[in-house]
N, C-alpha and C positions, 0 to 999 in steps of 0.2 A: 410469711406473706410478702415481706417486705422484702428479700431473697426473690422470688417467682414476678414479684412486680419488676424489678430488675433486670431479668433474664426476660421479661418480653419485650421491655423496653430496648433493649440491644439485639435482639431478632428484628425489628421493626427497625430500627436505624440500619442495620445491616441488609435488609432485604430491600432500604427504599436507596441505600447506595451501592448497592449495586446493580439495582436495574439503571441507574442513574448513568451509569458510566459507558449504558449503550451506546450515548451519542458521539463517545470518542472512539467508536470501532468504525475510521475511516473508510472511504472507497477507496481513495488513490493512491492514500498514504498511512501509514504505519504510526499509532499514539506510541507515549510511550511505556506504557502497560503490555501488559506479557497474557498469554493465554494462562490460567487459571494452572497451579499446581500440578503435577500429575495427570493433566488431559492430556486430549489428543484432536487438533481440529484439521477437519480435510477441507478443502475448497478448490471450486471450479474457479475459472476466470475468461471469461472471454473478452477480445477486443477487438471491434468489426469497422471498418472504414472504405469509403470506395476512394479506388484509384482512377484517375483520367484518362486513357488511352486514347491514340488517335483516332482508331475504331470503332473502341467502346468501353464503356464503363466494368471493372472488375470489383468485385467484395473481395479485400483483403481481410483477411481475422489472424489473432492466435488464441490459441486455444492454453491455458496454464493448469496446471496441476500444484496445488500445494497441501501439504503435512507441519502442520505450526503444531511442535510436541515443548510443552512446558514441565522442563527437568525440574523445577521448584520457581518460588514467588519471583525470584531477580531477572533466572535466568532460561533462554528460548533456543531451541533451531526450530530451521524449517526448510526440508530441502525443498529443491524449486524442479519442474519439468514442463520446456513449452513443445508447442509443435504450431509449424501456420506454415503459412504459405505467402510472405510479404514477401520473401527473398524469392528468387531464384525464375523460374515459368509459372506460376500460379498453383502447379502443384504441393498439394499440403505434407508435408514432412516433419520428422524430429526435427529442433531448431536448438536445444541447450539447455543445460542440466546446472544447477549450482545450488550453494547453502549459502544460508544468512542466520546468523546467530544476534542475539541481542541479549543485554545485560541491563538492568534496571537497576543504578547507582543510589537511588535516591528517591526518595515516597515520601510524600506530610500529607497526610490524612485527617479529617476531620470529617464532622457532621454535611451531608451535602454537596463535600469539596473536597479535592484531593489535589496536589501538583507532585507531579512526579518527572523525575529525567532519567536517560538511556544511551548507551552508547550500542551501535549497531558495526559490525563488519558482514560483506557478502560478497565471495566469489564465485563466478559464473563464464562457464564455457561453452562458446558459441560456434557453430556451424555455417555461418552468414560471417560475407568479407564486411569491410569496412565501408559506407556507401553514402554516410550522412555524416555530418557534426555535432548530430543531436547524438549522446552517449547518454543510454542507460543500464539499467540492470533488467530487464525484462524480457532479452533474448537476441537484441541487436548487435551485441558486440561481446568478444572475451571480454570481462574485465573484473576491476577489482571495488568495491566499495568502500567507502566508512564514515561516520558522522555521529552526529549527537540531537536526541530527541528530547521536546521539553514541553509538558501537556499541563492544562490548568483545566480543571475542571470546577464550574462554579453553579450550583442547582442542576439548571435544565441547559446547559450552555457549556461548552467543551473548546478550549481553541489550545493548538498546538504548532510546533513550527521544527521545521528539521533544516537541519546544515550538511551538507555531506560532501566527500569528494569521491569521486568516479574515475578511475582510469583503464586504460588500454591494457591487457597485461601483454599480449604479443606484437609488442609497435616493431621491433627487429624485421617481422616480414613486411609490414607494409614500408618502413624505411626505404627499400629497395625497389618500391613502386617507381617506373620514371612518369608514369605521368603526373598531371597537375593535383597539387596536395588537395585536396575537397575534404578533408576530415581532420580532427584535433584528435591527440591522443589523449586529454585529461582536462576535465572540470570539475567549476563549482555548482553543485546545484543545490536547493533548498526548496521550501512549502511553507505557504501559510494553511492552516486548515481550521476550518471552524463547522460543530455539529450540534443541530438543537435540536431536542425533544420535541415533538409536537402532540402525540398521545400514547400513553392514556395522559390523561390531566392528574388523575391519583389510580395508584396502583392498588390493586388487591389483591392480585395473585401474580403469579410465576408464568401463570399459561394466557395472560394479556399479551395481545403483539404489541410490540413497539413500533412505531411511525415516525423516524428522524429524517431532518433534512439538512443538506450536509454543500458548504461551499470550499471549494481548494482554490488557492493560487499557487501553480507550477512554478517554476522558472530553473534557467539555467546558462550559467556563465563560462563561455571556453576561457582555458588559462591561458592554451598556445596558440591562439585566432583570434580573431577581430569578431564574436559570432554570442549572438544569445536568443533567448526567447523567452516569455512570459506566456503561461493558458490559462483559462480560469477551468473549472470544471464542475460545476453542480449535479447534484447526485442526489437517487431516496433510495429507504432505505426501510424494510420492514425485518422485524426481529419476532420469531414466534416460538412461542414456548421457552422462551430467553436461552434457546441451544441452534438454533436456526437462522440465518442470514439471508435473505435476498435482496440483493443492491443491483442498481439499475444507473449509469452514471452517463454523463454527455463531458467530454472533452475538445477547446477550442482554442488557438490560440488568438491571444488579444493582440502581441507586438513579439518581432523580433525578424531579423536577420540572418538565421541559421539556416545553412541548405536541409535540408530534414521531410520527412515523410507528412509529416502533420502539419505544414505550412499552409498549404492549400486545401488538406481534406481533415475536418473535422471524427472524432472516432466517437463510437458507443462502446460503454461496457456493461457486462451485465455479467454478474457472480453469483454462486451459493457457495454457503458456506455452513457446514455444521458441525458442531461442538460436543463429543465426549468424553463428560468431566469423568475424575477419576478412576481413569482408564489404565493408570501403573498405578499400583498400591505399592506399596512397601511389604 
């Protein structure tokens, strides 16, 4: 008896953290926890903003494609594939293809609470010239990634923060650009992110949605320019059947100085995302 008391009492701690840890499955940004063993999760991603034209107003969006396959507990890829239509005449196109792997160095677990850190690399190959300051990994530019992720999770309250640095990997062609330099070829950027539970209030099952609400602060700092920016981005967030994501997220920026897309127009995103656990066996 005392055996079976045991063994429910640790299904019950283990079932109430893990639903727990929904609120650190970021919109904008990456916790530092890994998709689940042996899964396999696909996700959409869209990101819709309008442009100002002298004549008229244009919907730019990209459209992303992701595969996040967790080889075991530490460690992840996920290759990437966008297509949009920011660059070029308004026509939607392929736009860049890249992987990002991450490694989970470090876990302390407990009752409730978890803190965990990550080291992350991502390179990604772009179809689109150089045309802002603002460097990311999401399709804007060749470049290369890497940083370090570090997430605390405490009850119903998640906050995490990343460091990372960004660069150009094909700066040789644009060096030989003559006109006036408008872009850097490498930064710092980082996130503050913080996500809290809002329902259920106590869980009973598996097949309860989850209802998180979730605030980022962006930012990003050129190495080799005078140039930065700070956004904030609040986002919901409903989790169904704990294998199912739909997030809904608003991005704006509060300060900065960088020539960049997102100065002047605010973006919406809006993702699904769904999760099949033990999808490689052994």
């Amino acid at each position: 008896m005392r055996k079976l008391i045991s063994l429910v009492v640790l299904v019950l701690v283990g079932t109430t953290h893990n639903q727990l840890a929904a609120q650190e499955l970021y919109v904008f940004s990456d916790p530092a926890s890994n998709v689940p063993a042996k899964s396999l999760s696909l996700k959409y991603n869209g990101k819709f903003m309008m442009e100002n034209r002298p004549s008229s107003k244009v919907l730019l969006s990209r459209h992303m494609a992701e595969a996040s396959i967790g080889l075991n507990k530490k460690l992840m890829f996920r290759p990437v594939f966008t297509f949009s239509n920011m660059y070029g005449r308004g026509d939607m196109r392929w736009e860049s293809a890249g992987i990002y792997v991450k490694y989970r160095f470090l876990s302390s677990d407990a009752i409730h609470r978890h803190f965990r850190a990550a080291a992350y690399i991502k390179g990604l190959y772009s179809a689109n010239s150089l045309r802002y300051e603002e460097l990311t990994g999401d399709g804007d530019q060749s470049v290369v990634q890497a940083g370090l992720i570090f997430t605390q999770l405490v009850n119903k309250l998640a906050v995490s923060t990343t460091i990372g640095w960004t660069e150009v990997i094909n700066q040789e062609r644009w060096l030989k650009y003559d006109g006036p330099r408008l872009f850097g070829y490498r930064s710092l950027n980082y996130s503050l992110s913080s996500g809290y539970l809002l329902f259920p209030r106590t869980y009973k099952s598996y097949e309860q949605t989850n209802f998180n609400f979730y605030l980022e602060l962006i930012g990003s700092n050129a190495i080799d320019r005078k140039a930065y920016f700070v956004d904030l981005a609040p986002a919901m967030q409903l989790i169904v059947n704990s294998n199912t994501k739909i997030n809904l997220g608003y991005r704006f920026q509060l300060s900065g100085n960088s020539f960049r897309m997102a100065s002047a127009a605010p973006s919406f995103s809006f993702s699904v995302e769904r999760t099949f656990f033990n999808t490689f066996r052994k």
